[in-house]
ZAMARGU-4260 file (C-alpha; in steps of 0.2 Angstrom, whole numbers, plus 5000, padded with zeros to 4 digits):
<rodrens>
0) 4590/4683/4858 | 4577/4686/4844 | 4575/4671/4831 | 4586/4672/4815 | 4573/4670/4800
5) 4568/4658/4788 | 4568/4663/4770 | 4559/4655/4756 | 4568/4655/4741 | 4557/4654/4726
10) 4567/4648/4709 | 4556/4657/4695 | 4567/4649/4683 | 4560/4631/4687 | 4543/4638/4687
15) 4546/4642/4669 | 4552/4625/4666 | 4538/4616/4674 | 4525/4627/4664 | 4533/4623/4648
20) 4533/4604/4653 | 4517/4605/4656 | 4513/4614/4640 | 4523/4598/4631 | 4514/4584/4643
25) 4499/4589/4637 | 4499/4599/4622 | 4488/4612/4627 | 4489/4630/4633 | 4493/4632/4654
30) 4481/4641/4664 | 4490/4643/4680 | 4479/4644/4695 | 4487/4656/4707 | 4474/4655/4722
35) 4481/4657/4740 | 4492/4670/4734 | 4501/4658/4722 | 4502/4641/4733 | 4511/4653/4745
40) 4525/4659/4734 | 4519/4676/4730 | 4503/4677/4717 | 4508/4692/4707 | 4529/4688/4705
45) 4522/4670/4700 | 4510/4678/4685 | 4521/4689/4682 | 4535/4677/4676 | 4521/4668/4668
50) 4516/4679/4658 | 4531/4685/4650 | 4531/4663/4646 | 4514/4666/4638 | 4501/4663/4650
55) 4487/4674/4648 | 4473/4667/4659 | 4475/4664/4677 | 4462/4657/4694 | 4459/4662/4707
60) 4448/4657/4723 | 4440/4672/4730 | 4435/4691/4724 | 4447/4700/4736 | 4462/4688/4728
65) 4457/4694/4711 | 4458/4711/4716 | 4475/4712/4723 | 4479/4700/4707 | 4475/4713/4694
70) 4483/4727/4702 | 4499/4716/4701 | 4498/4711/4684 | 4487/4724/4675 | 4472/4725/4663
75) 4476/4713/4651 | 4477/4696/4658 | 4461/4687/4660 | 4457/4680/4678 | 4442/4669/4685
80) 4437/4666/4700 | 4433/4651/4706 | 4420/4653/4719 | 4409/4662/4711 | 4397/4677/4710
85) 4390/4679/4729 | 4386/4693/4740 | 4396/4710/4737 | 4410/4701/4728 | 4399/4704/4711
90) 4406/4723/4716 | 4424/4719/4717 | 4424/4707/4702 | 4415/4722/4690 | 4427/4735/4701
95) 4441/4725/4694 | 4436/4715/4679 | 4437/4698/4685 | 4426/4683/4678 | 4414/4673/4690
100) 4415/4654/4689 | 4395/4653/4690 | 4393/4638/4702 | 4373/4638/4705 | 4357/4645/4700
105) 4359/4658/4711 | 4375/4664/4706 | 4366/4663/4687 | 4353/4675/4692 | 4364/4687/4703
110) 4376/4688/4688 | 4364/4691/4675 | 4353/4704/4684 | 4369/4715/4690 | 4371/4717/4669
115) 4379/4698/4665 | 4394/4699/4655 | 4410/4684/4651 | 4411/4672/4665 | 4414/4654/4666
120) 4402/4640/4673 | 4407/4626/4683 | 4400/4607/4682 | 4401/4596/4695 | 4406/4579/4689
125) 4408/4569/4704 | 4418/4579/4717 | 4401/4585/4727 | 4410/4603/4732 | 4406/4616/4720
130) 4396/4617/4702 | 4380/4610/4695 | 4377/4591/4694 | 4378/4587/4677 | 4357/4582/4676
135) 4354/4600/4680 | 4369/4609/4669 | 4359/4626/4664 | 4353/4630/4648 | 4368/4640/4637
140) 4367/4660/4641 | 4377/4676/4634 | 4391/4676/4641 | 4397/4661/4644 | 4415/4660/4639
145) 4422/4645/4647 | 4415/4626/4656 | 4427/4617/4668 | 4425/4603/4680 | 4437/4597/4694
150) 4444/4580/4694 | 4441/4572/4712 | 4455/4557/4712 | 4467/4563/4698 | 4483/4559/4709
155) 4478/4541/4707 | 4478/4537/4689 | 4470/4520/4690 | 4454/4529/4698 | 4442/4523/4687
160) 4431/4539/4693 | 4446/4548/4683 | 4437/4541/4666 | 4421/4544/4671 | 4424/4561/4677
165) 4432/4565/4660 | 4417/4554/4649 | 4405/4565/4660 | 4411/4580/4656 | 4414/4579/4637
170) 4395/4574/4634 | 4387/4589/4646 | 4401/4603/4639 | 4393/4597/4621 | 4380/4610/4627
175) 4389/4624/4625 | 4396/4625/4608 | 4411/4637/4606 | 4415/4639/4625 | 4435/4634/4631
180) 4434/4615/4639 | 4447/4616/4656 | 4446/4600/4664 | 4463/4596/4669 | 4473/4598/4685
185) 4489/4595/4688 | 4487/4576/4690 | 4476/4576/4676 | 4490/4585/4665 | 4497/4565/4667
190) 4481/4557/4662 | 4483/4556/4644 | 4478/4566/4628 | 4460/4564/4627 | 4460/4574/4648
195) 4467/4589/4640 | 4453/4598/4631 | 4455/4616/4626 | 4468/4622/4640 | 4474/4613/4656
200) 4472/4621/4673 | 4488/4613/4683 | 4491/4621/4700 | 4504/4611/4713 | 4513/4604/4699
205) 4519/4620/4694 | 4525/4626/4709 | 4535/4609/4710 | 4524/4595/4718 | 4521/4580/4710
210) 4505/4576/4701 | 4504/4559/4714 | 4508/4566/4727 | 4528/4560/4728 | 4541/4567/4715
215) 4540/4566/4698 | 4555/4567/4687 | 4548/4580/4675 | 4544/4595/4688 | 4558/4603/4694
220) 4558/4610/4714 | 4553/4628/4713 | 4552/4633/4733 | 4566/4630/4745 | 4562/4634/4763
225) 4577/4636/4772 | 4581/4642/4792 | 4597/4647/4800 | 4605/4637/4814 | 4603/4650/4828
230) 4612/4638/4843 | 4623/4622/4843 | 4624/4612/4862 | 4628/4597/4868 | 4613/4587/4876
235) 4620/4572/4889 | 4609/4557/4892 | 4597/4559/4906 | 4591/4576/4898 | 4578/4579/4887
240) 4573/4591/4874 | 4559/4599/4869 | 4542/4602/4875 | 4534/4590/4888 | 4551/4581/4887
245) 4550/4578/4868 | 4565/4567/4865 | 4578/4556/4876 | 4594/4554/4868 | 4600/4537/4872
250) 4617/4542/4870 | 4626/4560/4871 | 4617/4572/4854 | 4625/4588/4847 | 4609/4600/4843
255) 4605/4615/4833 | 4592/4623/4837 | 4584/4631/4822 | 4577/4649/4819 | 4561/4642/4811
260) 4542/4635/4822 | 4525/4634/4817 | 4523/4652/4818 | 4532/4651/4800 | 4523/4638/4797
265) 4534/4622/4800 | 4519/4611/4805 | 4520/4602/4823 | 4516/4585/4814 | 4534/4586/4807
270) 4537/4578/4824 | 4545/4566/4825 | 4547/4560/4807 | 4553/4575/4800 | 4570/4579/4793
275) 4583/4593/4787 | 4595/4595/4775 | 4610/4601/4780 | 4630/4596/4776 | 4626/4583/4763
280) 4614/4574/4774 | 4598/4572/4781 | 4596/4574/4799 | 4581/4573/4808 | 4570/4584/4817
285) 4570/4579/4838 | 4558/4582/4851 | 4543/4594/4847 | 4541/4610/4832 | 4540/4623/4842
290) 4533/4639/4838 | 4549/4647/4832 | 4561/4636/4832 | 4565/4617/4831 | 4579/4607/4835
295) 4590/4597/4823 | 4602/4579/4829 | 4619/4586/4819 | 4630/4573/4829 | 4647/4572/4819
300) 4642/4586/4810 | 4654/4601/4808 | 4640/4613/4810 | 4639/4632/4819 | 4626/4645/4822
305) 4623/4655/4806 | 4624/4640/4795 | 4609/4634/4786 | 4598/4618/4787 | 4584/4617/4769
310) 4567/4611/4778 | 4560/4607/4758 | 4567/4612/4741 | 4581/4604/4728 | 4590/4594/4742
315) 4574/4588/4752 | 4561/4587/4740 | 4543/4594/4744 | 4534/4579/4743 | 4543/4569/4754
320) 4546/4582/4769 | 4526/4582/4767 | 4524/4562/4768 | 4537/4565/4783 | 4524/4576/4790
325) 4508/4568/4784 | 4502/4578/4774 | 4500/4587/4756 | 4514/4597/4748 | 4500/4610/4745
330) 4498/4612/4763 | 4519/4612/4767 | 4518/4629/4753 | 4501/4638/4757 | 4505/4635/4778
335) 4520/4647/4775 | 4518/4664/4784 | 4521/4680/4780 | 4535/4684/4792 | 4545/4672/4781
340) 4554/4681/4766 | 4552/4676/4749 | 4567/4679/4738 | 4566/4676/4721 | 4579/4671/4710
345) 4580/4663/4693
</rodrens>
């Protein structure tokens, strides 16, 4: 028997919401970055539905994402991306008028000898990944249309590297008068009005994370990842279930073994702490995630092959299916593959 999908439903009402809560929070124009193919959710129905609520700038990682980007959405918007002129991707970022996040000198002079143009410029402020230190922030050049940094601890807002970050960045961006200031993420949308800037950057928080990491009771849940119950059985004690003998009931289980593995992305470490939504309740996830299905205790539960159990979305929050499985809701969305549907609604 083949496995019965997931499906991941994507509410584009809810990332409406959360961009116009975040346009309130703040103040400022929303930026969205849409990198990984929109945290997962589909790059170009995400920018598309925020563009018709006004956003008309946009991020994205790499060239080649860019490219597929503007072929979605069309000529109009403008989209940076974040790593940079390098290599042959100056080519596809002309081919498809993207802007370079311009991230060291080399990058400087590889931009400005292929014919320069508008790009951004990234300062490194304490996160040590990508940008110039702020002791060697270049000299202003044409072009130049916007200076961002990236805040390295903005899900903890008692960080004092948070102010210092934010101080750093408001003396070295002085040098470029006229440019658009981006320096907050998601968390840093939380931070208070002097992180805003000119325009904010969130990304996770708009695709219904929490800027800290748990839930927060402005963002609404935007993805619900759901798979269908492919098999019910009864499991006596003595037996096992799972891989390498996973889990030993201790008294007589029902089980549903569910049509979705870590070939959809449902991450292993989800055992054994993991847990499903399904009649009202949570229910968790016994013996080990395999790779495409897992199995579900519904003892006492009226349940039958065909139903459906929600793995993260408005019943089991994101945030708290990734604690459950040690990890980051950016991980749960972006680990999603593409054998899983999206459907959108909203």
């Amino acid at each position: 028997m083949s496995s019965l999908p997931a499906s991941l439903t994507v509410d584009l009402g809810a990332l409406a919401r959360n961009f116009h809560t975040l346009q309130e929070v703040t103040g400022r124009p929303v930026t969205p970055v849409v990198k990984a193919d929109g945290y997962g959710l589909g790059a170009v129905a995400v920018a598309k539905r925020l563009m018709a609520e006004g956003a008309r700038t946009f991020f994205v990682a790499r060239a080649a994402e860019g490219v597929l980007l503007r072929e979605g959405i069309g000529s109009e918007p403008t989209i940076y991306v974040l790593d940079g002129a390098h290599g042959e991707n100056i080519k596809l970022i002309r081919g498809s008028n993207l802007r370079p996040v311009l991230n060291q000198p080399s990058q400087v002079e590889n931009w400005l000898s292929s014919g320069g143009g508008a790009c951004g410029l990234q300062i490194d402020t304490a996160m040590n990944r990508l940008g110039y230190r702020v002791e060697n922030a270049p000299e202003p050049f044409a072009g130049i249309e916007l200076v961002m940094t990236h805040l390295a601890c903005a899900d903890e807002p008692s960080n004092p590297l948070n102010r210092q970050q934010r101080d750093a960045y408001a003396g070295v961006v002085e040098k470029y008068p006229g440019v658009t200031r981006s320096f907050a993420n998601s968390g840093g949308c939380f931070l208070g009005e002097d992180f805003g800037f000119d325009v904010v950057r969130p990304g996770i928080c708009l695709y219904g994370g929490g800027p800290e990491g748990k839930p927060h009771d402005k963002i609404a849940p935007v993805a619900t990842l759901n798979a269908q119950i492919m098999q019910v059985r009864e499991v006596p004690v003595g037996e096992t279930v799972g891989y390498s003998q996973g889990f030993r009931p201790e008294h007589p289980v029902t089980v549903a073994t569910c049509g979705a593995g870590y070939a959809d992305g449902v991450l292993r470490s989800y055992s054994p702490k993991g847990q499903v939504w399904i009649n009202g309740e949570l229910r968790p996830i016994i013996g080990r995630v395999s790779m495409d299905v897992l199995a579900v205790d519904v003892t006492g539960l009226n349940v039958k092959a065909g139903d459906s159990v929600e793995l993260f979305g408005n019943n089991r929050l994101i945030d708290n299916a990734a604690s459950a499985a040690g990890t980051i809701s950016y991980e749960l969305l972006t680990s999603i593959t593409p054998r899983v549907p999206r459907i959108y609604v909203g």
